[in-house]
C-alpha positions in Angstrom: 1.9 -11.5 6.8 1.9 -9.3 4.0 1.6 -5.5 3.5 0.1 -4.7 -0.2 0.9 -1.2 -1.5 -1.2 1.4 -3.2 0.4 0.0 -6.8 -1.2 -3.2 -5.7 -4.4 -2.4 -4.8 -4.9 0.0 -7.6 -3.6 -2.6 -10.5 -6.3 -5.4 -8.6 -9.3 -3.3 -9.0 -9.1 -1.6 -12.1 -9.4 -4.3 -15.3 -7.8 -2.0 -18.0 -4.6 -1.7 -15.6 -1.3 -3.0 -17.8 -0.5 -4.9 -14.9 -3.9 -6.3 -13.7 -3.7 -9.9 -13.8 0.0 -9.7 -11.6 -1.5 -7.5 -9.2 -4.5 -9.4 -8.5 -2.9 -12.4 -8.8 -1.0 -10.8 -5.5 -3.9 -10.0 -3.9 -5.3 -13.9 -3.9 -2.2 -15.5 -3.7 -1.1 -14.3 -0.8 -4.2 -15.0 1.7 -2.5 -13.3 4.9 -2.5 -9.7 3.3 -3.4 -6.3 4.9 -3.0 -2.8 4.2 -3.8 0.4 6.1 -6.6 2.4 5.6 -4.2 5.9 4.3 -3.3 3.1 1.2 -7.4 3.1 0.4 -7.5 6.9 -0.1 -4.4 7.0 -1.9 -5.9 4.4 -3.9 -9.3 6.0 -4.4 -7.1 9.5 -5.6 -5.2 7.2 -7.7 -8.2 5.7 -9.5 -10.2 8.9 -10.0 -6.9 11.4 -10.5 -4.6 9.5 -12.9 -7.2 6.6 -14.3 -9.6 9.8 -14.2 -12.0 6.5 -13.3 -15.4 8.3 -11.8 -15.9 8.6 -8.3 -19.1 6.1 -8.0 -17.0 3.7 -9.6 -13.7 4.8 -8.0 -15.3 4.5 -4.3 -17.2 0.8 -5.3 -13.7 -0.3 -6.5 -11.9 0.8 -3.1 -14.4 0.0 -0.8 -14.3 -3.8 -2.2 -11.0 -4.5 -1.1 -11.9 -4.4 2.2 -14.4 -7.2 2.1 -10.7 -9.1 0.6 -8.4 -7.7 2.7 -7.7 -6.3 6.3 -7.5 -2.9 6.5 -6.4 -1.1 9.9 -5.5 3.0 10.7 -2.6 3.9 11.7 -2.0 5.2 14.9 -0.3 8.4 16.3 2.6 6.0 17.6 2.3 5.2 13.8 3.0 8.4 12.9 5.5 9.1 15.9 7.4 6.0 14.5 7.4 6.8 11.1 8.5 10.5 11.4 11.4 9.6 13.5 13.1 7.2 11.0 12.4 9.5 8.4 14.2 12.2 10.1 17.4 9.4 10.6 17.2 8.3 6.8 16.9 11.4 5.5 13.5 10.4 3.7 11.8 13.9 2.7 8.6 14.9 0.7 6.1 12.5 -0.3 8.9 9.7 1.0 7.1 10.0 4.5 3.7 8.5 3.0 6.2 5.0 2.2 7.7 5.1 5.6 3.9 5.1 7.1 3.4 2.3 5.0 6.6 0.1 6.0 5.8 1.6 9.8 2.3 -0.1 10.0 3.4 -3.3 8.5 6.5 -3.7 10.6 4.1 -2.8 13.5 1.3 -5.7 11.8 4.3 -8.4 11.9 4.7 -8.1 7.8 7.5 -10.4 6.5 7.0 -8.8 3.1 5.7 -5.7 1.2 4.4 -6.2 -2.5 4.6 -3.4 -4.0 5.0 -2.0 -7.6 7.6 0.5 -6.6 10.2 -1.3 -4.9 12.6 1.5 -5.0 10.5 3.6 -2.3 10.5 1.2 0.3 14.4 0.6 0.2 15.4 2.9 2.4 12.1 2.7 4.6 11.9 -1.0 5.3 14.9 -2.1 5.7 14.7 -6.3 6.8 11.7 -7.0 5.2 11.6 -8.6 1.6 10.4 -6.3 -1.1 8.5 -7.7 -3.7 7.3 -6.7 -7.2 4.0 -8.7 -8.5 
């Protein structure tokens, strides 16, 4: 199984993305991919905050991926989980949003997490292989 990160998902959907081709290349290659549904609205912000993209387009784009992709909540034991360990690693601010992330796809069976930010999930998934596209 693989987790895909926001990075992924964002450089998949949007063409003019420098890394486009790698990301969505991530997206097909590896058929057994999921992400949670917090990584669709960071997603969405991403695409109509930084890319300034509008938000018809922004939502079509988003929405799309999960007609390729599982998408799942998390749940409070999610949460529960993910606070904890961030708490015992020391991971503070925005760092909690990565340990969410490496929380669910431990919890999904993930052997991997592609992501175009490696460095965040060092501390926050440790065992599993970190991959950049």
């Amino acid at each position: 199984m693989t987790f895909l990160d926001t990075g992924i998902l964002t450089g998949a959907v949007l063409v003019d993305h420098p890394e486009h081709e790698q990301c969505r290349e991530a997206v097909v290659r590896f058929r057994d991919s999921f992400t949670d549904a917090h990584a669709m609205a960071e997603t969405f912000a991403t695409l109509t905050g930084f890319y300034k993209v509008p938000t018809e387009v922004a939502a079509k784009l988003t929405l799309a991926l999960a007609t390729i992709i599982s998408v799942e909540p998390f749940t409070m034991s999610d949460y529960r989980t993910a606070i904890g360990e961030a708490r015992s690693r020391g991971v503070m601010g925005g760092g909690i949003y990565d340990s969410l992330h490496a929380t669910f796809a431990r919890r999904k069976k993930a052997q991997r997490i592609i992501t175009r930010n490696p460095s965040h999930f060092a501390l926050v998934a440790p065992g599993m292989e970190i991959l950049f596209p």
